[in-house]
C-alpha positions in Angstrom: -67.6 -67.5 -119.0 -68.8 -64.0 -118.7 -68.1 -61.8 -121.2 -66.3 -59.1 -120.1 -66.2 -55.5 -122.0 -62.7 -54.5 -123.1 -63.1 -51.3 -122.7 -63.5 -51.6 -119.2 -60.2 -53.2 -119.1 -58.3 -51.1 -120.8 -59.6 -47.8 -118.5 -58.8 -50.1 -115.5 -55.0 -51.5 -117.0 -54.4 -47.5 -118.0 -55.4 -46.0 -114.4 -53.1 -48.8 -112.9 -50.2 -47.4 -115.4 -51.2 -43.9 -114.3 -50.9 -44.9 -110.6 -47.7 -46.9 -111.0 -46.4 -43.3 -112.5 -47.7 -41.5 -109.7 -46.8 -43.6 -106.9 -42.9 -44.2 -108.3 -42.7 -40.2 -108.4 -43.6 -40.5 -104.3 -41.7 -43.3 -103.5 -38.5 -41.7 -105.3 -38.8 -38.6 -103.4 -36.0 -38.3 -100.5 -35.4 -36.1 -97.7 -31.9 -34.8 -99.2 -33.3 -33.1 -101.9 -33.4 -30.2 -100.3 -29.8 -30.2 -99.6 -29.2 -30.9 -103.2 -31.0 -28.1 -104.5 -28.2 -26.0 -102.9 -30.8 -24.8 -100.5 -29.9 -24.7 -96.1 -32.5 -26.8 -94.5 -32.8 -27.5 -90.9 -34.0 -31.1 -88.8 -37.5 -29.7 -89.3 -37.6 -30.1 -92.8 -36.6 -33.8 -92.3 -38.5 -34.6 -89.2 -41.8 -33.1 -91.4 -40.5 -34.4 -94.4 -40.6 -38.3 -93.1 -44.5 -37.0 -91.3 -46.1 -36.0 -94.9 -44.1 -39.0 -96.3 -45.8 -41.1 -93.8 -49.4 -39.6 -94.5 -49.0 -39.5 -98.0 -47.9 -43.0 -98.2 -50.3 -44.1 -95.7 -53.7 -42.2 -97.8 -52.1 -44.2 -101.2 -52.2 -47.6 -99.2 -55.9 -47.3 -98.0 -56.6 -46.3 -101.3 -55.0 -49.8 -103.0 -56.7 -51.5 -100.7 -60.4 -50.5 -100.8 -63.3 -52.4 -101.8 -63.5 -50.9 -104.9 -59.6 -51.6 -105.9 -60.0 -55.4 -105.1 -63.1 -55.7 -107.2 -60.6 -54.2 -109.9 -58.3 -56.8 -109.3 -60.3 -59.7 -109.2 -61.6 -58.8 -112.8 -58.7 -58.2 -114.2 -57.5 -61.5 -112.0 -60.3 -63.6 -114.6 -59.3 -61.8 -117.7 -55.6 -62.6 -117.0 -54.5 -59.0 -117.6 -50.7 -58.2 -117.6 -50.4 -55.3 -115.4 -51.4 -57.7 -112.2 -48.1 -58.4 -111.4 -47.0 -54.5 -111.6 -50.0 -53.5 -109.5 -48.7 -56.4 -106.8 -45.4 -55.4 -107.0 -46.5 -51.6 -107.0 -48.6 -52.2 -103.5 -45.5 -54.0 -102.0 -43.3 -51.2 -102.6 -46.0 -49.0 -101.2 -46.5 -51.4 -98.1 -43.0 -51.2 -97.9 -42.3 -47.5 -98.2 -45.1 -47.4 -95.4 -43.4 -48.9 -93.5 -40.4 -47.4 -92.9 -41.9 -44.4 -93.3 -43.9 -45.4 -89.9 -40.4 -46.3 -88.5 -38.5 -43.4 -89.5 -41.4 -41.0 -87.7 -41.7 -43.0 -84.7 -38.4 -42.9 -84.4 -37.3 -39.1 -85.2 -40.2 -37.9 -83.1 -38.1 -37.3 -79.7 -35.6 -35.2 -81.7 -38.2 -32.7 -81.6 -38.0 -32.0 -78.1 -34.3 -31.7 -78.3 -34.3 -29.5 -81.1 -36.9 -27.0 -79.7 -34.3 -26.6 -77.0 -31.5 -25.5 -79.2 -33.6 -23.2 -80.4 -35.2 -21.5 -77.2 -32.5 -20.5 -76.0 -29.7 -18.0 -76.5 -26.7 -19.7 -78.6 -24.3 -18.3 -75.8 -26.8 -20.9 -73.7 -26.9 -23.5 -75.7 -24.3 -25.7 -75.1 -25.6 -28.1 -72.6 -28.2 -29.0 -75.2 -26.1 -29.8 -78.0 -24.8 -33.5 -75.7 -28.6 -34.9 -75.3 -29.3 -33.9 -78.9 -26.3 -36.0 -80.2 -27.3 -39.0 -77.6 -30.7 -38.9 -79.6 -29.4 -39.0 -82.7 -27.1 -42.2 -82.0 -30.8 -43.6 -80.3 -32.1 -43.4 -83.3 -29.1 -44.7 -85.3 -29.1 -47.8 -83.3 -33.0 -48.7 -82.4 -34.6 -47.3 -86.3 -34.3 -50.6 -88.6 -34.5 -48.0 -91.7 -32.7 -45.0 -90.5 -29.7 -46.4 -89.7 -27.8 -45.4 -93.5 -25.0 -43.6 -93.8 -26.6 -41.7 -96.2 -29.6 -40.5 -94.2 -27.6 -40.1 -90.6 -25.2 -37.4 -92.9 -28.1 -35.6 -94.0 -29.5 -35.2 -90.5 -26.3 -33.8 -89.1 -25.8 -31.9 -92.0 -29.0 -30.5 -91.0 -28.4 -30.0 -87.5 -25.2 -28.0 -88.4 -27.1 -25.7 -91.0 -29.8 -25.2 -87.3 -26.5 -24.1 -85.4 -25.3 -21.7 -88.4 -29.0 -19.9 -88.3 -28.8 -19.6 -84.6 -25.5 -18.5 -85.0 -26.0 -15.8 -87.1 -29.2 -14.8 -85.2 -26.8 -14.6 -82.1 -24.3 -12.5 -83.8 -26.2 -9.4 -85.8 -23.8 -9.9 -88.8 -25.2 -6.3 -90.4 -23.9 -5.2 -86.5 -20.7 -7.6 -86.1 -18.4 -4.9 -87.8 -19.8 -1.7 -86.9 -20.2 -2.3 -83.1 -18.3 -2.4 -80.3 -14.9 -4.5 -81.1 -14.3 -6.3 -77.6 -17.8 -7.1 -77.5 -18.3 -8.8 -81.2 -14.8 -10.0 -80.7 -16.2 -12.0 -77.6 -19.3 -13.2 -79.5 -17.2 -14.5 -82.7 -15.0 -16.5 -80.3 -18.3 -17.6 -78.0 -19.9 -18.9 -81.6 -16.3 -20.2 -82.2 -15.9 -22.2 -78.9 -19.2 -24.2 -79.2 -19.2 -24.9 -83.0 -15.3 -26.5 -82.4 -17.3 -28.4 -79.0 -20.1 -29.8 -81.3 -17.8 -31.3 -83.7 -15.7 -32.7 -81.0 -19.0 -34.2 -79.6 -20.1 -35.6 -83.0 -16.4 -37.8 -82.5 -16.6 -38.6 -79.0 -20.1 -39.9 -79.6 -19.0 -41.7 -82.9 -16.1 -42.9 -81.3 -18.3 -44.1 -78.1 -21.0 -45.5 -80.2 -20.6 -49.4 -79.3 -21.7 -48.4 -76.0 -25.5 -48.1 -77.6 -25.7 -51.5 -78.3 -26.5 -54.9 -76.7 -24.4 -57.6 -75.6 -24.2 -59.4 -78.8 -25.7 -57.1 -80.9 -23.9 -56.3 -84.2 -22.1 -53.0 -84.0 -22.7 -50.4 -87.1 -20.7 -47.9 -86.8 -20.5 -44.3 -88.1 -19.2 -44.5 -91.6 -19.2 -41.3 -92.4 -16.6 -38.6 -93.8 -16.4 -35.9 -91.1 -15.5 -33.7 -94.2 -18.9 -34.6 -95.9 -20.9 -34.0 -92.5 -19.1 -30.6 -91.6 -18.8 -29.0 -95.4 -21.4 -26.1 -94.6 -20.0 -25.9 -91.4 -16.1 -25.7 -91.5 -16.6 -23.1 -94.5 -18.9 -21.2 -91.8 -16.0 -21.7 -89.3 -13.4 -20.7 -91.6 -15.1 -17.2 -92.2 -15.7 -16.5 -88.4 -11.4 -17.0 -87.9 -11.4 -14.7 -90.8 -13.5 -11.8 -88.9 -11.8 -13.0 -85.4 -8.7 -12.1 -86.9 -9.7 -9.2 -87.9 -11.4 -8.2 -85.1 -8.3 -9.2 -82.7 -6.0 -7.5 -84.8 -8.1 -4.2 -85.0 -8.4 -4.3 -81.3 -4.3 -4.9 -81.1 -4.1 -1.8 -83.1 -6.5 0.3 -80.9 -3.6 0.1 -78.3 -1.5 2.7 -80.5 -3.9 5.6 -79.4 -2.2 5.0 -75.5 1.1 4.5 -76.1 3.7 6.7 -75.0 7.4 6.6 -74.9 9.7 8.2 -72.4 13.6 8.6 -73.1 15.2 10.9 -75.5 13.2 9.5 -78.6 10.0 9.3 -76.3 8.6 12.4 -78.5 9.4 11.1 -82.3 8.7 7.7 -81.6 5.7 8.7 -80.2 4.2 10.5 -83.6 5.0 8.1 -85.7 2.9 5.1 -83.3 0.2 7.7 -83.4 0.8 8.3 -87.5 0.1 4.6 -87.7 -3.1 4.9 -85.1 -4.7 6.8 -88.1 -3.7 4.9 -90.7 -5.3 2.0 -89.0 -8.2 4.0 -88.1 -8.3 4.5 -92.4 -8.3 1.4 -93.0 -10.7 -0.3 -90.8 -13.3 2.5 -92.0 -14.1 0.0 -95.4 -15.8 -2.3 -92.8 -17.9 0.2 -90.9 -19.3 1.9 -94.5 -19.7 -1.3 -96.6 -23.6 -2.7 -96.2 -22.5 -6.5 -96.9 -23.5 -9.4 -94.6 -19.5 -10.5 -93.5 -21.3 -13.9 -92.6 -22.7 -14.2 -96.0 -20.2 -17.5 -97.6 -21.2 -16.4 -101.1 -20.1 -13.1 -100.4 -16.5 -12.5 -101.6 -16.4 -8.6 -101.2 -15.3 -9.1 -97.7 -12.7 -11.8 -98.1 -11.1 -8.9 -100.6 -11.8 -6.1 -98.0 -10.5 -8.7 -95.2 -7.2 -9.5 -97.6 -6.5 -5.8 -98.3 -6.6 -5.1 -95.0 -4.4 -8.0 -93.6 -2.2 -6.1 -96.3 -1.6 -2.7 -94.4 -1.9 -4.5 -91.3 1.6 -6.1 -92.2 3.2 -3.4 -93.5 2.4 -1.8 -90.0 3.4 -4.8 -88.5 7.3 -4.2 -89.8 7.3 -0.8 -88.5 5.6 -1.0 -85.5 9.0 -3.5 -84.6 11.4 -0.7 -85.7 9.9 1.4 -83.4 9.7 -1.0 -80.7 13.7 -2.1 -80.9 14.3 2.0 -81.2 12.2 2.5 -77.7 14.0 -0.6 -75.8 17.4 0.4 -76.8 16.4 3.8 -75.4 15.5 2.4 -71.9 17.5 3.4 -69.0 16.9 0.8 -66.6 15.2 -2.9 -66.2 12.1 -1.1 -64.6 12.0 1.1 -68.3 12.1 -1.9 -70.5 9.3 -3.8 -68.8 7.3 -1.2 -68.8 7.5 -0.7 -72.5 6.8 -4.6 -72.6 3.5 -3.9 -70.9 2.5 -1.4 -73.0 3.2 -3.1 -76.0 1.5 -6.1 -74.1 -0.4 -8.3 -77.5 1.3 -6.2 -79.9 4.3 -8.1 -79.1 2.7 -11.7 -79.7 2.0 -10.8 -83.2 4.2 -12.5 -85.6 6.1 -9.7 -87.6 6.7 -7.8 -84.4 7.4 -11.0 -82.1 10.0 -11.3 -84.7 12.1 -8.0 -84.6 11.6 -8.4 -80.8 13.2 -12.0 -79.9 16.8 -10.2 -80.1 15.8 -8.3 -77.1 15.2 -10.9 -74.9 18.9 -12.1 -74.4 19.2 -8.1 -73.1 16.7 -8.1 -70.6 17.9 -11.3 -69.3 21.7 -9.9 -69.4 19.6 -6.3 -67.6 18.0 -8.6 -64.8 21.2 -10.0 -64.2 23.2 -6.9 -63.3 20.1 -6.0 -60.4 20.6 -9.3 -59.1 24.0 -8.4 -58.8 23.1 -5.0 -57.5 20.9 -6.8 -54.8 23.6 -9.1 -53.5 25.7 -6.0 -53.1 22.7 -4.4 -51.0 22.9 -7.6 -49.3 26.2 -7.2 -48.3 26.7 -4.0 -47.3 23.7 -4.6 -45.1 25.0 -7.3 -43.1 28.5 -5.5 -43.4 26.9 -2.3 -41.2 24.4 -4.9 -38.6 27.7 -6.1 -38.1 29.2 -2.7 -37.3 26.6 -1.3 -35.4 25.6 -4.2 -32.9 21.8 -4.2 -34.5 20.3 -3.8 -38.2 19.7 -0.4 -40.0 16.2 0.4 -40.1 13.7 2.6 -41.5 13.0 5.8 -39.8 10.4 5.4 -36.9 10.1 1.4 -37.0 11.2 -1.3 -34.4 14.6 -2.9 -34.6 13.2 -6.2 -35.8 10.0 -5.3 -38.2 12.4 -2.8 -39.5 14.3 -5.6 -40.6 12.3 -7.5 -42.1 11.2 -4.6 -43.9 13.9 -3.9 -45.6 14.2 -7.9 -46.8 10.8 -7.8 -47.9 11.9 -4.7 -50.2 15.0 -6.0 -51.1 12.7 -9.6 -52.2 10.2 -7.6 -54.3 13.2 -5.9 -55.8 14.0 -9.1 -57.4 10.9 -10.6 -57.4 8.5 -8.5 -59.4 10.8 -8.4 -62.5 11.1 -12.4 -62.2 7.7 -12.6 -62.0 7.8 -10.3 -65.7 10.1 -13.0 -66.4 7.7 -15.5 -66.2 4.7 -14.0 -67.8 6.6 -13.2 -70.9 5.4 -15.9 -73.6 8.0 -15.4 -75.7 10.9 -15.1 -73.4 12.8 -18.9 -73.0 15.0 -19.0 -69.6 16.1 -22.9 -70.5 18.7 -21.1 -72.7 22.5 -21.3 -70.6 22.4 -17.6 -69.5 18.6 -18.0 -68.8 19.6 -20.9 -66.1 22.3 -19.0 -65.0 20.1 -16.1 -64.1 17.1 -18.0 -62.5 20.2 -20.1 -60.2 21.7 -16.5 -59.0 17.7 -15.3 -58.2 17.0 -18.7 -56.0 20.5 -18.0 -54.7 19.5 -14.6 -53.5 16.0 -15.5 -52.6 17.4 -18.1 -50.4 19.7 -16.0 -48.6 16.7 -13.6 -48.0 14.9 -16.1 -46.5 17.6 -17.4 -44.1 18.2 -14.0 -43.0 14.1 -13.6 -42.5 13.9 -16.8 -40.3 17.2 -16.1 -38.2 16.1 -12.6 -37.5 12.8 -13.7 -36.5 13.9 -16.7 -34.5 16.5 -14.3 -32.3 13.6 -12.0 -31.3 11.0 -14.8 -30.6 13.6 -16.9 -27.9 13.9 -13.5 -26.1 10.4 -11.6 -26.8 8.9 -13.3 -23.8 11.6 -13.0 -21.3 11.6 -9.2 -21.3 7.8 -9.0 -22.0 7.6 -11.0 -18.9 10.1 -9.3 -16.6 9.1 -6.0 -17.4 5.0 -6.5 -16.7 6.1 -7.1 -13.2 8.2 -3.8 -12.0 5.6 -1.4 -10.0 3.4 0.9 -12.1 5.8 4.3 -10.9 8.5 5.1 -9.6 9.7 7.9 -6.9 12.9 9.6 -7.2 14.4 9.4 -3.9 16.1 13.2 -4.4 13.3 15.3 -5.8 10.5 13.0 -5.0 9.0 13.3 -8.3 7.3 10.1 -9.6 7.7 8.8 -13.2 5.7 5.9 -15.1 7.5 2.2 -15.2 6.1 1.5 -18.7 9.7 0.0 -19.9 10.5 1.4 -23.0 11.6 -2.2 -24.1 8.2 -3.1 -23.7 7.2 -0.5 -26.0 9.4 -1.9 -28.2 7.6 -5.5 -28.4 4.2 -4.0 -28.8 5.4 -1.8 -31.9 7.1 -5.2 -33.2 3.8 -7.1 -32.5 1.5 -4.8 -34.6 4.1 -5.2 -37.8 4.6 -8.9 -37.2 1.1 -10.5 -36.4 0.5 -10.1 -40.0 3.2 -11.5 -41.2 3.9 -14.9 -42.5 7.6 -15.7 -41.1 6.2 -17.9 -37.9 3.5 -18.2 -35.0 3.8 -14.9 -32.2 5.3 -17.0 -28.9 2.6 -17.2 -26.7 3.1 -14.8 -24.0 3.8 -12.1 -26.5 0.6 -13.1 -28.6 -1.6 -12.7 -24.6 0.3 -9.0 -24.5 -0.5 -8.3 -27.5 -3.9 -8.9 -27.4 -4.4 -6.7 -24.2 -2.2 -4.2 -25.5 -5.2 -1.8 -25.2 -5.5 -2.0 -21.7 -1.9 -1.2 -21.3 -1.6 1.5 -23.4 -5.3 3.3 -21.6 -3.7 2.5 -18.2 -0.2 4.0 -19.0 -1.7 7.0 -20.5 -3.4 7.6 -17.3 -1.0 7.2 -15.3 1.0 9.5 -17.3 -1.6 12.0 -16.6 -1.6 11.5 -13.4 2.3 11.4 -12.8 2.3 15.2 -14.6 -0.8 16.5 -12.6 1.1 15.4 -9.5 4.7 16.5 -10.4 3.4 20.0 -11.8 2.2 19.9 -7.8 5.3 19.3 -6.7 7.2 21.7 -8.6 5.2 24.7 -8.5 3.8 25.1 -5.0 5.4 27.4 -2.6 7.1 26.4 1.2 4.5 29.1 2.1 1.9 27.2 0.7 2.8 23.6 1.6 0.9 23.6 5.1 -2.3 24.1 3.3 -1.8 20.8 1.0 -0.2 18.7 3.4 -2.8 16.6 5.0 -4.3 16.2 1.6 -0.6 15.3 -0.3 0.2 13.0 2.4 -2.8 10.9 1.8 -2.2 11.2 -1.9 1.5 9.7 -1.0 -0.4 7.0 1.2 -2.3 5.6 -1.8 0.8 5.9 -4.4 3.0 3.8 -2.3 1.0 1.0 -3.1 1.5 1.8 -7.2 5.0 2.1 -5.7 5.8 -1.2 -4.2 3.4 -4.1 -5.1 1.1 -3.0 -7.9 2.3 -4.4 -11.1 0.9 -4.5 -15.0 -0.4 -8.3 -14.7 -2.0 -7.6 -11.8 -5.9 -8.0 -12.0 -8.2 -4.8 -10.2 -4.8 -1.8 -10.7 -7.2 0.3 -12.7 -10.0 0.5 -9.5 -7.0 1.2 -7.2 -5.3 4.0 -9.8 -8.7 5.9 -11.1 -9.1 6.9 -6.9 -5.8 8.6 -6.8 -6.0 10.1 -10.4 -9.2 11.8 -8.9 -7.2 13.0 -5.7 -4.3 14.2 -7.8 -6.4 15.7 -10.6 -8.8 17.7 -7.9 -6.1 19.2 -5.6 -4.2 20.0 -9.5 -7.3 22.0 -10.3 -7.9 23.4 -7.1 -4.4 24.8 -6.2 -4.3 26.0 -10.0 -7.6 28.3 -9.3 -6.2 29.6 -6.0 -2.9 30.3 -7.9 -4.9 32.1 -10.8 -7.3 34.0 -8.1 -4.4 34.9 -6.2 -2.4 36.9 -9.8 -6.1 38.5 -10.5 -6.0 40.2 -6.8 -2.5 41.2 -7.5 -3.5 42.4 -10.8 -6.5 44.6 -9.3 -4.4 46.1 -6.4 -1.6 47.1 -8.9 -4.6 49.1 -10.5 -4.7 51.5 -7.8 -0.9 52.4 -7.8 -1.7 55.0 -10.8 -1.9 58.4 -8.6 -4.8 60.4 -8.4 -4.1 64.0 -9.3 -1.6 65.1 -12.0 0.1 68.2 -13.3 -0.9 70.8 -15.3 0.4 70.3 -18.6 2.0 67.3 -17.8 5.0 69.0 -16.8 6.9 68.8 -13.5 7.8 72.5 -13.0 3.6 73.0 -12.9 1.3 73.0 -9.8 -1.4 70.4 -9.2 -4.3 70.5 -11.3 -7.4 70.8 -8.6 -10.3 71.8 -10.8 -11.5 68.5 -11.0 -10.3 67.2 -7.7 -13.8 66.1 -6.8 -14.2 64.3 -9.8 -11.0 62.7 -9.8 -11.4 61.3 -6.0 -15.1 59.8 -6.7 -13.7 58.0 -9.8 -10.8 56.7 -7.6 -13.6 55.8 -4.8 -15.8 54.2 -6.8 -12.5 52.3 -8.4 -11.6 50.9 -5.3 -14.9 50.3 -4.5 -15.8 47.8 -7.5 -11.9 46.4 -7.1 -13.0 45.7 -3.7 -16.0 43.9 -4.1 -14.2 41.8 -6.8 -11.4 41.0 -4.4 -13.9 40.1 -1.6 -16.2 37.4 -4.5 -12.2 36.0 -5.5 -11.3 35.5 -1.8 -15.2 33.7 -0.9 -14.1 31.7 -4.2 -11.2 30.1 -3.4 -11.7 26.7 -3.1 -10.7 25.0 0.4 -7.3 23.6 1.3 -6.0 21.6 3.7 -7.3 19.5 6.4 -9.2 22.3 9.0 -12.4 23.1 8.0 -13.9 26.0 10.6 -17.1 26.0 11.2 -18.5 29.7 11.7 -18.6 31.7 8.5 -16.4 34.9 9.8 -14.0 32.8 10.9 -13.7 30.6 7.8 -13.0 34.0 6.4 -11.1 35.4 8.5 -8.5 32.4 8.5 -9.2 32.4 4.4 -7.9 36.4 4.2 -5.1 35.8 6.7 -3.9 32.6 4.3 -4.4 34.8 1.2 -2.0 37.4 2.5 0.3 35.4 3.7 0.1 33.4 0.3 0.4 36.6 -1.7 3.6 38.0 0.4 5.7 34.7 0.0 4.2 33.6 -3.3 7.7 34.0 -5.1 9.4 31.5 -2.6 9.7 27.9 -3.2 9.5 24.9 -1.4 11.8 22.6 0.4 10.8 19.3 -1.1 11.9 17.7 2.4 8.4 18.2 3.2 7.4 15.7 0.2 
């Protein structure tokens, strides 16, 4: 045999000891160390922990297995060393160790993707992301032949919740949370809160759902895990955020003393010492907004002293803040009063010390609400009690009979209603109690009665609504008085009446508008345009009537008489329904309106004239002095008579352009110019000498 040096084999047996040392210290390493050492790592660490493992382990096994290795081997193999069994069992473990390394990476790769999600988004986003991140991990769980250990699946989540924490706290601005706007942080604490509390209720629905992974037949491993162990880091993180939501609420409860403000006899007092308290809150909540500390921070233990010292005050506060509350209700006149104070108080009341010193009340308001019910049925009564009396319902001022009505029971409902709907939105306030039930039976009583009385009402005017409607849309459009001969407008005030009761009711909820009211309704602006005008017309035409003279008739006769021609029609056989009426009425209207105007500016020519002439009766010369016993003053005779000339003169010429102005009457219309004039002055003067006489309506 070949002899071999030993000191060859020694230097090759002591580098396999050194490698056995080496390769045991990488094969021991583990992905929880990290976690150990107290430190806060995320899934990165472990998803590039199990990468370098698998490079690192990979490297060592190419290097055990190179050329120059085996010929290491094979000596030693022929000297019969020792240390071949070691190195053996030393490349096994590494072949081993390799191998699930390989696994592990393959299979922690996709949580990559996931994770890079949760983290490119804002945490107030990121709750859709935290469902497909738990369905990889149980992938994993159930496809990764060396990842599936309790062990390593609690370090991963562990991780996961230390990524949530970081992007939490990124989220949340601790340095900020306290110092900031309270409603705001207040609604980012309980945003943080609300999808931390979802994630661990996913981590059980997913555990709890796990079986569902597998295939037929294939054994189930389950989640053996202590949720406490997996959610350590995490509930302690949760814990402090209900520490600084508390806080937070409460401060923002407090805020609320700054706005209160009583009314009574004790309004004033009670009201200083509420705002007393305002600053004292104010005091104590400045610690937060000067100290520098991170309130996140869970080694930090200032805050949980600050936060305790605090809660402290805020008690104390608490116990008066319930005096002064009992001291305000007892000092409320009415049922109105005391839930107003309740709505001031609003969260105040919710909190402990003061929902406390204010259950006592309850049993009051109840026994308050009970009286107005009472009050309301005796409303009820005496309402019925004066319909009953008066042949029809008391209404409010200027409203139909019926909406009126209805009206009132829609008051007298939200009377009742509104402080039962207080009632109900009360959280502390429990109406299963005896007098509670007692109460809520005597409002369904009342409520009932309202609503029978609604129904009835409304069913009484809807059975006769369209028999009127009807009845009166056929009488003519106007009618003449046989004595005077003055004409008036047919739109029946009853019909009035429907159309004021249609524009409350079409609104409301009590039933469908019968059908024939519902078609007036809808065309009750064509009724209410054509009755205006005809109203217009009807005055025009009676102002005729009453102010023209029996001198004056003859020259509106012809004119009138076709005027009464086209009326008779509006008269007789021209109804409401009927289709074309306004075409027919808008050619009278113009015949009445143009003799209106045209009599009116021969009327107003006509008192000018007289007004001019009456100018002249001043006389011409006067007295000396102004005194009777003197003689006529002559010196300025000459003067005087060419003023009185030229006076006449201009009066004259208006006269003449009034006469050419009047506008023409009658049927004649002559044909030469003098004698159109002629007839004109001779009309004028008879016109002016009879003007004060009146007319004998026989000729109408």
């Amino acid at each position: 045999m070949e002899r071999i040096d030993k000191s060859l084999v020694y230097a090759m047996e002591s580098a396999i000891i050194d490698w056995s040392h080496q390769i045991q210290e990488a094969l021991k390493k583990e992905s929880s160390e990290p976690l150990l050492q107290g430190s806060n790592p995320n899934p990165k660490v472990e998803l590039e922990f199990w990468k370098n493992r698998c490079d690192d382990l990979e490297c060592i096994y190419n290097q055990l297995t190179t050329r120059k290795v085996r010929n290491m081997m094979e000596l030693l193999e022929r000297v019969e060393s020792s240390y071949i069994p070691a190195f053996k069992t030393m490349l096994m473990d590494v072949e081993a160790a390799l191998t699930e390394a390989q696994d592990v990476h393959l299979h922690l790769t996709p949580l990559k993707r996931r994770l890079e999600d949760v983290e490119r988004v804002e945490f107030s986003e990121v709750k859709p992301f935290l469902l497909p991140l738990l369905h990889v991990v149980c992938l994993i769980w159930v496809t990764s032949k060396h990842y599936n250990m309790p062990v390593r699946i609690v370090v991963l989540l562990q991780e996961i919740c230390n990524l949530l924490i970081e992007q939490a706290l990124v989220y949340l601005s601790p340095e900020d949370l306290l110092k900031g706007d309270m409603e705001e942080s207040l609604g980012k604490v309980r945003m943080v809160l609300g999808i931390l509390n979802m994630f661990k209720e996913a981590f059980e629905e997913r555990r709890e759902k796990l079986h569902m992974y597998y295939e037929p037949g294939q054994e189930v491993r389950e989640w053996d895990v202590s949720s406490t162990m997996v959610f350590a880091r995490l509930d302690t993180f949760l814990k402090r955020l209900e520490m600084v939501e508390d806080l937070l609420a409460t401060s923002l409860d407090l805020m609320k003393l700054e706005k209160i403000e009583f009314s009574g006899i004790k309004g004033k007092t009670l009201g200083q010492q509420v705002l007393d308290m305002y600053e004292e809150f104010q005091e104590a909540y400045k610690v937060f907004s000067e100290r520098t500390y991170d309130c996140l921070d869970l080694t930090n233990t200032d805050f949980e002293q600050d936060a305790f010292g605090f809660q402290q005050k805020v008690e104390d506060m608490d116990r008066r803040l319930g005096t002064i509350f009992i001291q305000a209700f007892d000092d409320a006149s009415n049922l109105d009063h005391a839930f107003k104070l309740l709505d001031m108080f609003g969260s105040l009341l919710e909190r402990p010390v003061v929902a406390a010193d204010a259950a006592g009340k309850y049993s009051v308001l109840i026994s308050m609400f009970s009286r107005a019910l009472d009050h309301a049925r005796l409303i009820y009564s005496r309402h019925i009690q004066a319909e009953l009396k008066l042949g029809s319902p008391p209404v409010h001022k200027n409203m139909p009979p019926v909406a009126g009505a209805l009206r009132w029971a829609q008051e007298l409902r939200a009377r009742i209603q509104v402080p039962f709907d207080h009632f109900r939105h009360i959280p502390h306030l429990c109406l299963d109690s005896a007098e509670g039930r007692r109460v809520v039976e005597k409002y369904e009583e009342m409520i009932q009665l309202l609503d029978r009385y609604q129904e009835k009402l409304y069913a009484d005017w809807s059975q006769t609504v369209s028999e009127k409607s009807q009845y009166n849309l056929t009488q003519p459009l106007i009618r003449r008085d046989p004595e005077t001969k003055l004409i008036t407008v047919t739109f029946d005030p009853q019909l009035v009446s429907v159309l004021r009761e249609l524009s409350y009711l079409s609104g409301s909820r009590l039933g469908a508008i019968p059908p024939t009211a519902a078609e007036i309704y809808s065309s009750k602006e064509s009724y209410r345009q054509l009755a205006a005008n005809l109203e217009l017309m009807v005055n025009r035409y009676n102002k005729v009537l009453k102010t023209v003279l029996e001198v004056e008739y003859p020259l509106i006769q012809e004119q009138l008489w076709d005027i009464n021609l086209k009326l008779k029609k509006a008269e007789e056989t021209l109804n409401w329904k009927m289709e074309g009426v306004w075409d027919h009425i808008s050619m009278v209207m113009d015949d009445v309106h143009d003799l209106e105007q045209r009599i009116q500016k021969a009327k107003n020519n006509v008192e000018e004239i007289q007004t001019i002439v009456g100018s002249w009766a001043s006389p011409v010369f006067v007295r000396r002095d102004c005194k009777r016993e003197s003689l006529l003053s002559l010196e300025d005779c000459q003067d005087r008579l060419e003023r009185r000339y030229s006076l006449v003169r201009e009066s004259g010429q208006r006269i003449h352009l009034l006469v050419k102005a009047v506008p023409g009457l009658g049927g004649e219309r002559p044909q030469h110019p003098r004698q159109r004039a002629a007839q004109t002055c001779s009309r004028w003067e008879l016109w002016g000498q009879h003007r004060h006489h009146r007319p004998s309506h026989r000729h109408c």
